[in-house]
C-alpha positions, -999 to +999 in steps of 0.1 A: -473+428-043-456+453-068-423+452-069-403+483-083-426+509-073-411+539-057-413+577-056-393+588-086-397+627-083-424+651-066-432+679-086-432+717-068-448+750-083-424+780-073-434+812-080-394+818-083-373+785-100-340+802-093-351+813-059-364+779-051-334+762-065-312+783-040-335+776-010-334+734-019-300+738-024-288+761+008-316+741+028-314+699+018-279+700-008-296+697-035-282+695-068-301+709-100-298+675-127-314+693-154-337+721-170-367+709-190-378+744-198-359+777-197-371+812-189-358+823-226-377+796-237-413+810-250-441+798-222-462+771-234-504+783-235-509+756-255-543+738-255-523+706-253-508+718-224-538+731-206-552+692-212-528+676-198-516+697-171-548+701-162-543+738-158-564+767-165-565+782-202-556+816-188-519+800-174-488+792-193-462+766-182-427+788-179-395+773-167-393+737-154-362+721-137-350+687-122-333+687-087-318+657-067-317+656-035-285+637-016-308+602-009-343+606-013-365+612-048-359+642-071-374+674-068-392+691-102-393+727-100-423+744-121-430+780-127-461+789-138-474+826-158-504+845-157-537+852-134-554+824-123-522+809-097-533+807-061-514+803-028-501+774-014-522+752+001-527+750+038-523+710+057-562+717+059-569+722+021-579+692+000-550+676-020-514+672-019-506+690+013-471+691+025-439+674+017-421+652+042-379+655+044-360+629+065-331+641+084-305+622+104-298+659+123-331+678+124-323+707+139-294+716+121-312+712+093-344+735+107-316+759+109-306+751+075-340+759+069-344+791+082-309+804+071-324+799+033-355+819+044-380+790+054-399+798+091-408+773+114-446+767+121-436+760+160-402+739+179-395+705+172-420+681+185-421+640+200-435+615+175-463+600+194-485+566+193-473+545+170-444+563+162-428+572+194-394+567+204-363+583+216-352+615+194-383+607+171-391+639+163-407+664+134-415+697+128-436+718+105-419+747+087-426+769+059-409+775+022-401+811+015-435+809-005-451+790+018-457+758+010-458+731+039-426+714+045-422+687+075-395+677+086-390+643+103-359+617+123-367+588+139-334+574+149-348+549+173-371+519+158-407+528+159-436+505+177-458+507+147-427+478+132-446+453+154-479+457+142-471+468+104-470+445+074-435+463+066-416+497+076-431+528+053-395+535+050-365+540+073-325+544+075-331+509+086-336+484+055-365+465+070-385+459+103-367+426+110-330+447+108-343+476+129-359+453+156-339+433+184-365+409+189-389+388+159-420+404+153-449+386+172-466+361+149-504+371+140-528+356+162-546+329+140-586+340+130-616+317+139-626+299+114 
């Protein structure tokens, strides 16, 4: 197994960097690190760019910052120029589809949320399967330029610790800490 492997920072297109700085900021307590590029800054068409980007040659790369959020990975903010930008994808579309926020208080952080100008897709809903457990919960909202944001708590161990090689992560450190019991051995394999 790799060891040091872990998400460093997940990169956003925002059609608005201040705008989106002040929703990640009124919504999660975010803190902006650092700006990359500036809006004074000229936007970069470059044909480097476009390669290794991997953006169209009719777009330019504009203003680029570096948030942190209070415990998770950072948050890089781009905002892109010209004609060929589409909307945000949908949970349905192929690629990237929506990012996942842990919360220790998920509904005051929906409200959170929504008080920065993000809308809920529905209420709060019960992990299930796998993942079920007493105030395990998550919901689906919306960014104010609508890209997919989840949020998610699972205070209570999940039964997925039982089966599962090791916890995807967790406010617990490990299976074995969040579990009262030892996990089951495996069952040995016929030969």
């Amino acid at each position: 197994m790799s060891a040091g492997i872990r998400i460093d920072h997940v990169g956003v297109t925002v059609p608005d960097i201040d705008a989106a700085t002040a929703f990640f900021e009124a919504a999660f307590d975010a803190v902006v690190l650092y700006d990359m590029r500036c809006r004074t800054e000229e936007p970069n068409a470059t044909a480097e760019a476009h390669r290794y980007l991997g953006i169209p040659s009719t777009m330019a790369q504009g203003a680029m910052r570096m948030l942190a959020l209070p415990d998770g990975p950072g948050l890089e903010l781009f905002e892109y120029l010209g004609p060929d930008q589409h909307r945000p994808v949908h949970p349905a579309d192929l690629g990237w589809q929506h990012l996942a926020m842990y919360t220790d208080d998920l509904d005051g952080t929906l409200a959170r949320i929504e008080a920065a100008g993000g809308t809920r897709n529905s209420d709060p809903r019960d992990l299930r399967g796998l993942e079920v457990g007493e105030g395990n919960r998550f919901v689906y909202t919306r960014t104010p330029w609508g890209s997919t944001l989840e949020l998610v708590s699972y205070p209570t161990p999940q039964p997925y610790l039982l089966v599962a090689p090791r916890a995807k992560w967790a406010p617990w450190p490990s299976a074995a800490d969040a579990l009262p019991v030892p996990r089951p051995e495996p069952e040995p394999q016929p030969s």
